[in-house]
mmCIF file of the C-alpha atoms, coordinates in Angstrom:
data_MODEL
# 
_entry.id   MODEL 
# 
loop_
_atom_site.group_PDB 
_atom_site.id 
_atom_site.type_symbol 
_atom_site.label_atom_id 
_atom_site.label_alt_id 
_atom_site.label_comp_id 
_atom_site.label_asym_id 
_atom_site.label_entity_id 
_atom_site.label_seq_id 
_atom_site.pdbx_PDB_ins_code 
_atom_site.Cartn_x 
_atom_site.Cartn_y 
_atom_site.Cartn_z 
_atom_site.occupancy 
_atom_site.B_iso_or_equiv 
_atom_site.pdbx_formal_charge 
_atom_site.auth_seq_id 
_atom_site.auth_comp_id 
_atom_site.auth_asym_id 
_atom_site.auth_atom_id 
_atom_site.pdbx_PDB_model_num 
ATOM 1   C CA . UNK A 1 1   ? -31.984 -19.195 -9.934  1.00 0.00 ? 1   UNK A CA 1 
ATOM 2   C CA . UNK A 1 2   ? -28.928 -17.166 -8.260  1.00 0.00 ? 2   UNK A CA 1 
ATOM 3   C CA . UNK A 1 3   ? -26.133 -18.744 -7.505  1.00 0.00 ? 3   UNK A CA 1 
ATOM 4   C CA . UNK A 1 4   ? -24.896 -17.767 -3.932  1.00 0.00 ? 4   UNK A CA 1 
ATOM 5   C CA . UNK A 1 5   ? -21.019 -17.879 -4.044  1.00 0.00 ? 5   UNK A CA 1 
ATOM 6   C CA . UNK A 1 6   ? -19.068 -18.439 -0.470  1.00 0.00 ? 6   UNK A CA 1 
ATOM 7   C CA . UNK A 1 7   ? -15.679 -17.512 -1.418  1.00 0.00 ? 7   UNK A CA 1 
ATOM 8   C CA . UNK A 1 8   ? -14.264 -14.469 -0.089  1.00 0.00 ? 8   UNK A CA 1 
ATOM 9   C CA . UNK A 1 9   ? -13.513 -12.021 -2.293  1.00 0.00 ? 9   UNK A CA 1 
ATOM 10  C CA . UNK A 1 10  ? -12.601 -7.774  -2.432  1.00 0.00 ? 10  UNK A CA 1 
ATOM 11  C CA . UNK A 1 11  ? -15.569 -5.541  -3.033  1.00 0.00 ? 11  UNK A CA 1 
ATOM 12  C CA . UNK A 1 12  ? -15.952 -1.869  -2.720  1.00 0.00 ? 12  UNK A CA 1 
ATOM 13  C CA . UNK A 1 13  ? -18.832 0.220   -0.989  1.00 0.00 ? 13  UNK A CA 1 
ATOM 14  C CA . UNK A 1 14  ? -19.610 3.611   -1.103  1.00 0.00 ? 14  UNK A CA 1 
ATOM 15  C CA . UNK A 1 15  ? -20.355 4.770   3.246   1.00 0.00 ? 15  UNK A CA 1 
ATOM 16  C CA . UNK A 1 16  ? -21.400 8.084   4.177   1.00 0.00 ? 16  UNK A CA 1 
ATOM 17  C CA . UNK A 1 17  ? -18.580 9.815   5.966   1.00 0.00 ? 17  UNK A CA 1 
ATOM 18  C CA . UNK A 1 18  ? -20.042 11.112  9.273   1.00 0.00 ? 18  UNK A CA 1 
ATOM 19  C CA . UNK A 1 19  ? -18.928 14.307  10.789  1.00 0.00 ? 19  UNK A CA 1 
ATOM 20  C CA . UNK A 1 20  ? -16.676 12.791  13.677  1.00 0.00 ? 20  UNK A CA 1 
ATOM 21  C CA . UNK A 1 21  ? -14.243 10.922  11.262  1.00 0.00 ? 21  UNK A CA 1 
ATOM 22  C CA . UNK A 1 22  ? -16.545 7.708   11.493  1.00 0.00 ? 22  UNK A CA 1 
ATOM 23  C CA . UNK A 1 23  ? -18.325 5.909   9.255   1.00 0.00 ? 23  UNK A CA 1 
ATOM 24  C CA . UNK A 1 24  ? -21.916 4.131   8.065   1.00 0.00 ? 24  UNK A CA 1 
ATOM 25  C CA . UNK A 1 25  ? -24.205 2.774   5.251   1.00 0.00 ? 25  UNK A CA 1 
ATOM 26  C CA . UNK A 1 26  ? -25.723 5.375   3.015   1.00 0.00 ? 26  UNK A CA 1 
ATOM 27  C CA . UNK A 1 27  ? -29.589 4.897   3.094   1.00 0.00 ? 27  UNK A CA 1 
ATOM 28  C CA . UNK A 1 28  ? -30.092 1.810   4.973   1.00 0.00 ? 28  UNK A CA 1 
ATOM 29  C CA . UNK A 1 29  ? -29.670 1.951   8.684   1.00 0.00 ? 29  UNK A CA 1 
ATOM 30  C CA . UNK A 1 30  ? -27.716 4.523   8.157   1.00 0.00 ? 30  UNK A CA 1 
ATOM 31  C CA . UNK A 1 31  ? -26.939 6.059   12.118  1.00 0.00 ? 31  UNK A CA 1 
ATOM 32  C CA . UNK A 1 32  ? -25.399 2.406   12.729  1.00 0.00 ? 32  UNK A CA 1 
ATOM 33  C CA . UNK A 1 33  ? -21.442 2.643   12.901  1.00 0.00 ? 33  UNK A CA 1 
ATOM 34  C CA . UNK A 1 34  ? -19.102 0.815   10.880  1.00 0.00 ? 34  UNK A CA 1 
ATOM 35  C CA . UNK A 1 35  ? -15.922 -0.516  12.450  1.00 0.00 ? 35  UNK A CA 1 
ATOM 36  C CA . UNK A 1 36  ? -12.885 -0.176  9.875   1.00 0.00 ? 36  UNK A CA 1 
ATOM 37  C CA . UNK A 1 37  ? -10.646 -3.311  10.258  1.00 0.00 ? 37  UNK A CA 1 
ATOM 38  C CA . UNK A 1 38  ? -13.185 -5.301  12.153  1.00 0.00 ? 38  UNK A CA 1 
ATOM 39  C CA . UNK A 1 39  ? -14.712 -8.586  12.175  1.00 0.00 ? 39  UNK A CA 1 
ATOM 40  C CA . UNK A 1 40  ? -16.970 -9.804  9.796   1.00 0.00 ? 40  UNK A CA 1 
ATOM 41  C CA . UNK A 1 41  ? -20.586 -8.041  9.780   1.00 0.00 ? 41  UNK A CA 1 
ATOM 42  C CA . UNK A 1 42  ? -23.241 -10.455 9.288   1.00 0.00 ? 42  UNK A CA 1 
ATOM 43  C CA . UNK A 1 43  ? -25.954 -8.821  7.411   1.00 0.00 ? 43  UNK A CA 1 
ATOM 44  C CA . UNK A 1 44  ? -29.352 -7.346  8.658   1.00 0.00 ? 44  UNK A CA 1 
ATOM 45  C CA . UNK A 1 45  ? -32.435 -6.729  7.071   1.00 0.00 ? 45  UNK A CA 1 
ATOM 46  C CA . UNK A 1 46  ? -34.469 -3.103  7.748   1.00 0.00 ? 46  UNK A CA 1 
ATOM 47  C CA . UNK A 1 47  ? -36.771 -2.837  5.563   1.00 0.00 ? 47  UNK A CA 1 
ATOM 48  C CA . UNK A 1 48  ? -36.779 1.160   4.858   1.00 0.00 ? 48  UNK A CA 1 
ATOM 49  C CA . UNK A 1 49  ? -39.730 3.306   3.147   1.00 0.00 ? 49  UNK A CA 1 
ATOM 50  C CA . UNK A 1 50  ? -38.576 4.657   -0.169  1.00 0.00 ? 50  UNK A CA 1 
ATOM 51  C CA . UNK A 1 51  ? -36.399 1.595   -0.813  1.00 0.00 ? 51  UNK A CA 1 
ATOM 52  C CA . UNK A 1 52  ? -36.682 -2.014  -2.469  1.00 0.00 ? 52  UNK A CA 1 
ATOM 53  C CA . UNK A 1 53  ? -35.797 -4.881  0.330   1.00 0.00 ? 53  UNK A CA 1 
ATOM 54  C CA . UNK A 1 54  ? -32.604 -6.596  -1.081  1.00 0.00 ? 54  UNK A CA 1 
ATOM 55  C CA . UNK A 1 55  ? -31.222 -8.277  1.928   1.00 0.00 ? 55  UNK A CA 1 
ATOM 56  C CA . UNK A 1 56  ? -27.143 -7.932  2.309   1.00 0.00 ? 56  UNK A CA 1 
ATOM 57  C CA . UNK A 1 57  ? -24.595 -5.453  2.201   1.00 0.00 ? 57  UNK A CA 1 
ATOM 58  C CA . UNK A 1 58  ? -24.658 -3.652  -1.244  1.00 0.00 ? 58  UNK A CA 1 
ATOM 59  C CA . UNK A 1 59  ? -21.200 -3.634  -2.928  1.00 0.00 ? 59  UNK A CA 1 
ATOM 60  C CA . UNK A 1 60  ? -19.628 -3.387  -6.022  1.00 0.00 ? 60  UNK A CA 1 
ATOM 61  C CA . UNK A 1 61  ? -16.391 -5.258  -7.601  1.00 0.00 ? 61  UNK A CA 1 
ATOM 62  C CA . UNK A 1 62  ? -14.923 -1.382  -8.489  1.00 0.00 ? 62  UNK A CA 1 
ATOM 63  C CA . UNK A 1 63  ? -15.117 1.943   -6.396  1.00 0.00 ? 63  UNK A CA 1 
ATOM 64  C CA . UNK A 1 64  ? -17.787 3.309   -9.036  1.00 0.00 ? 64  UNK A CA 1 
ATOM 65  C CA . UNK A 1 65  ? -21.005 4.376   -8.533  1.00 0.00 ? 65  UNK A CA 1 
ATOM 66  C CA . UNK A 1 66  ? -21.662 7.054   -10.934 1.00 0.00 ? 66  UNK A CA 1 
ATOM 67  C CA . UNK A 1 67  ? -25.379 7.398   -9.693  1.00 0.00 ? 67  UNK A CA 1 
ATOM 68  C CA . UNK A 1 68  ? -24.618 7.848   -6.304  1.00 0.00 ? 68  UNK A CA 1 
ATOM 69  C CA . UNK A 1 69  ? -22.943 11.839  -5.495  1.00 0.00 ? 69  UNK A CA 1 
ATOM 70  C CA . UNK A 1 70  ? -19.913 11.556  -3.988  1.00 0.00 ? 70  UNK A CA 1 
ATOM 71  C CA . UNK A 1 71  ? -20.043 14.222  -1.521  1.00 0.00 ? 71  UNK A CA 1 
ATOM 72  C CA . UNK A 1 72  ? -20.113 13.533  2.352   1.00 0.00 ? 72  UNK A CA 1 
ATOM 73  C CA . UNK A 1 73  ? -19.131 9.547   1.489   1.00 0.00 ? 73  UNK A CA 1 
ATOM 74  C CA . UNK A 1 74  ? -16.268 7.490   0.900   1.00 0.00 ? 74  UNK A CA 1 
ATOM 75  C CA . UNK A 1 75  ? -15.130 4.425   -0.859  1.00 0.00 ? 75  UNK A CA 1 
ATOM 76  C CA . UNK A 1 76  ? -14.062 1.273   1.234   1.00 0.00 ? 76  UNK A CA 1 
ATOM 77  C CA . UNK A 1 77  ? -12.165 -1.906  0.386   1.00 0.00 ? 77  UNK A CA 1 
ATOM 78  C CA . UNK A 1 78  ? -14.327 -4.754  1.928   1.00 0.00 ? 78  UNK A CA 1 
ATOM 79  C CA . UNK A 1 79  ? -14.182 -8.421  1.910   1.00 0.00 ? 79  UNK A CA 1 
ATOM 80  C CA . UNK A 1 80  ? -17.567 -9.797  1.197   1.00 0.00 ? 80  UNK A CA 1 
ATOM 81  C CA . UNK A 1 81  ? -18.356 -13.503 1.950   1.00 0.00 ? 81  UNK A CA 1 
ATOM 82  C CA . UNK A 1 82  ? -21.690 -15.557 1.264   1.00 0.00 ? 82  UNK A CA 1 
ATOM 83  C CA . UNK A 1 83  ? -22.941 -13.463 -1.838  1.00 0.00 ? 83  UNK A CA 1 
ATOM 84  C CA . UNK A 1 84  ? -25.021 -13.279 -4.700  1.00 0.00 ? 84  UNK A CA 1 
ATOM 85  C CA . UNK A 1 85  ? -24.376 -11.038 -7.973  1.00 0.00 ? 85  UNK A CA 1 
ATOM 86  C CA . UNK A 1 86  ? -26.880 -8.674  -9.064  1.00 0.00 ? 86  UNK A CA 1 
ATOM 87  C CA . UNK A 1 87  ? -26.415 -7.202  -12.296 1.00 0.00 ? 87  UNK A CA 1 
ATOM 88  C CA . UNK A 1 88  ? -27.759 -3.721  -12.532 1.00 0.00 ? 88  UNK A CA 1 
ATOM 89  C CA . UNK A 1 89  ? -27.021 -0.884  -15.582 1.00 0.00 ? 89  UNK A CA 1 
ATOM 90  C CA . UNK A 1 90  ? -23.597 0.492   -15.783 1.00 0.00 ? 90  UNK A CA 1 
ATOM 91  C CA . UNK A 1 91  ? -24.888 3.965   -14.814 1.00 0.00 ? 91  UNK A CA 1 
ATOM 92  C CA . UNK A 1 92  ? -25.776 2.578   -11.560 1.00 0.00 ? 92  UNK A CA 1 
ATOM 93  C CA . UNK A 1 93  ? -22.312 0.894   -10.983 1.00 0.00 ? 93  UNK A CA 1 
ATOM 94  C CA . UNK A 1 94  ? -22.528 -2.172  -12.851 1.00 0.00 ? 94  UNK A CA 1 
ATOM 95  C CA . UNK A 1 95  ? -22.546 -5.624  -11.510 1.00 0.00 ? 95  UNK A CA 1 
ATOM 96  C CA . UNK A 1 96  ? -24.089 -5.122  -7.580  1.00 0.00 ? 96  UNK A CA 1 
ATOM 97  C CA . UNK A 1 97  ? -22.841 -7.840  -4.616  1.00 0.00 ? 97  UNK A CA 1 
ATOM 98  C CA . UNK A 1 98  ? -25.787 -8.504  -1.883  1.00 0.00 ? 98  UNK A CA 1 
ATOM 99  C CA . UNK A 1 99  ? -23.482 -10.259 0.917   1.00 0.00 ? 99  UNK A CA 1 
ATOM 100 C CA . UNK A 1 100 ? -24.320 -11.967 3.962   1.00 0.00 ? 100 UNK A CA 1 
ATOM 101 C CA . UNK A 1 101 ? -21.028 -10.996 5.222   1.00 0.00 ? 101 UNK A CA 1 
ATOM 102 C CA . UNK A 1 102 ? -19.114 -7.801  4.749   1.00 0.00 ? 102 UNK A CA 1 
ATOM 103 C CA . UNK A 1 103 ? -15.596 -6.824  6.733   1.00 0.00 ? 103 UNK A CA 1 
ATOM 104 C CA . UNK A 1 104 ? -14.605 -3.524  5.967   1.00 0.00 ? 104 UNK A CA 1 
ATOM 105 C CA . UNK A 1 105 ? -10.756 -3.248  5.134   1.00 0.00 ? 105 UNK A CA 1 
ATOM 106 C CA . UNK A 1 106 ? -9.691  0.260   4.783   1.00 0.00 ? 106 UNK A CA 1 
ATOM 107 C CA . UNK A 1 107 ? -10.993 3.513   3.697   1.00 0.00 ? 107 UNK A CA 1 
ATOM 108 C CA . UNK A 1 108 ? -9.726  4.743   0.163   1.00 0.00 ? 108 UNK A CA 1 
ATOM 109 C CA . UNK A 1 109 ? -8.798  8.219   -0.693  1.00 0.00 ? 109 UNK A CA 1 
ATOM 110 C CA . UNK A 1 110 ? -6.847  10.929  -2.620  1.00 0.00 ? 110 UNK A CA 1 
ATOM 111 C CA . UNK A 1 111 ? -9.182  11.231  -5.398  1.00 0.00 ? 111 UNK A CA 1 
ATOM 112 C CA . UNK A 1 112 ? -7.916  10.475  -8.606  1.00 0.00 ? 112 UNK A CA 1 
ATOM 113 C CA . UNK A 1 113 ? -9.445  13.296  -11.501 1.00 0.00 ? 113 UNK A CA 1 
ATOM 114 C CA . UNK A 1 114 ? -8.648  12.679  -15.362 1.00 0.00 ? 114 UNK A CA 1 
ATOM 115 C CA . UNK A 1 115 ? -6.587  15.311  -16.974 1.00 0.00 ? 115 UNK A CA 1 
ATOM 116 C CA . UNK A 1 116 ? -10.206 16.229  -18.867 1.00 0.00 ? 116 UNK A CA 1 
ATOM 117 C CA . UNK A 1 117 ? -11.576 16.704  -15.859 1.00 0.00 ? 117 UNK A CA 1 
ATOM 118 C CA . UNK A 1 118 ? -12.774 19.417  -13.444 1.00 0.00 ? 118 UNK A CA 1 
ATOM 119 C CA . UNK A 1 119 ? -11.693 18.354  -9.175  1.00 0.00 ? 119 UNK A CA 1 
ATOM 120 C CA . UNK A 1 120 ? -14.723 20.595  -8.673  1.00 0.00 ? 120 UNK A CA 1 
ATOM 121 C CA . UNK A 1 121 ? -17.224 18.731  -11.084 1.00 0.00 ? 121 UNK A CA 1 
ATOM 122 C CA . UNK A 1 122 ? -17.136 15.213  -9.617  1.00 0.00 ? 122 UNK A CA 1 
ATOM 123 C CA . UNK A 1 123 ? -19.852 14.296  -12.554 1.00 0.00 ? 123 UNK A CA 1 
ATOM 124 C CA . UNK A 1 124 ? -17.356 15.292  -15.174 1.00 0.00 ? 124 UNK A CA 1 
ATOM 125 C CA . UNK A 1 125 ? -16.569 11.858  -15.696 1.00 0.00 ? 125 UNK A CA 1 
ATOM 126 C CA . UNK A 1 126 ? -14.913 8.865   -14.096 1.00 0.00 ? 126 UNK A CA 1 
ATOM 127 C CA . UNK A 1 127 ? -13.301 9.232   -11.054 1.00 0.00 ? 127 UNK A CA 1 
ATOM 128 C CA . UNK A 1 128 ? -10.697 6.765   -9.103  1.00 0.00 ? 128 UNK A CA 1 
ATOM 129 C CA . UNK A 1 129 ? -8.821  6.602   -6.350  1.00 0.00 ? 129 UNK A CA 1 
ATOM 130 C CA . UNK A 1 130 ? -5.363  5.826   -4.626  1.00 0.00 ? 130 UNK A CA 1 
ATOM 131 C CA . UNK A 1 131 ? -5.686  3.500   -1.855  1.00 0.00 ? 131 UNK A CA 1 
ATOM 132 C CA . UNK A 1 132 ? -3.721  4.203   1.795   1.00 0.00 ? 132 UNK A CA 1 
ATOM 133 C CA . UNK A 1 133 ? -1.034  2.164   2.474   1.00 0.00 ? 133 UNK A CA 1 
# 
């Protein structure tokens, strides 16, 4: 059985970066609008063709996702509440969070590219980034 854990805690989740500066979920009701700096979200479940039903917001504890392309999205510091680890393969970000509850924080950005790395091949390797103050 999986142990739901209520503590708060910091997460990270990758959101696509929408054309007027705001931003949503990736695949899942996707057109909804997250507020940066909000309230709490609870969590809803729409179940989508194409994709398993794992209710909750999908984070992870770093800003890695090396499955997922980076372009068009952007990595947020959340608080997650009410959650439940998944553990999935490294390639797909490692250990997954399914919340119930998921504030977003702040955006994160200035990409961060290794010295052996290409800015313009984002699949190069591991990438990191500085977060605002």
């Amino acid at each position: 059985m999986t142990r739901r854990i209520a503590e708060p805690r910091t997460a990270f989740k990758l959101l696509t970066l929408h054309k007027d500066g705001s931003v949503g979920s990736l695949f899942i009701h996707r057109r909804n609008r997250l507020t940066v700096g909000g309230e709490m979200l609870p969590a809803e479940n729409h179940p989508t063709k194409g994709y398993a039903e794992r209710m909750g917001w999908h984070c992870c504890r770093t800003p890695e996702a090396p499955h997922l392309s980076p372009k068009g999205r952007v990595w947020a510091e959340v608080v997650v509440a009410d959650y439940v680890e998944v553990e999935r393969p490294e390639c797909q970000g490692g250990t997954w969070l399914l919340a119930n509850q998921m504030r977003v924080v702040r955006l994160l950005d200035e990409p961060v590219v290794e010295a052996d790395e290409s800015p313009t091949d984002l699949f190069a390797g591991r990438i990191s980034f500085k977060v605002s103050a």
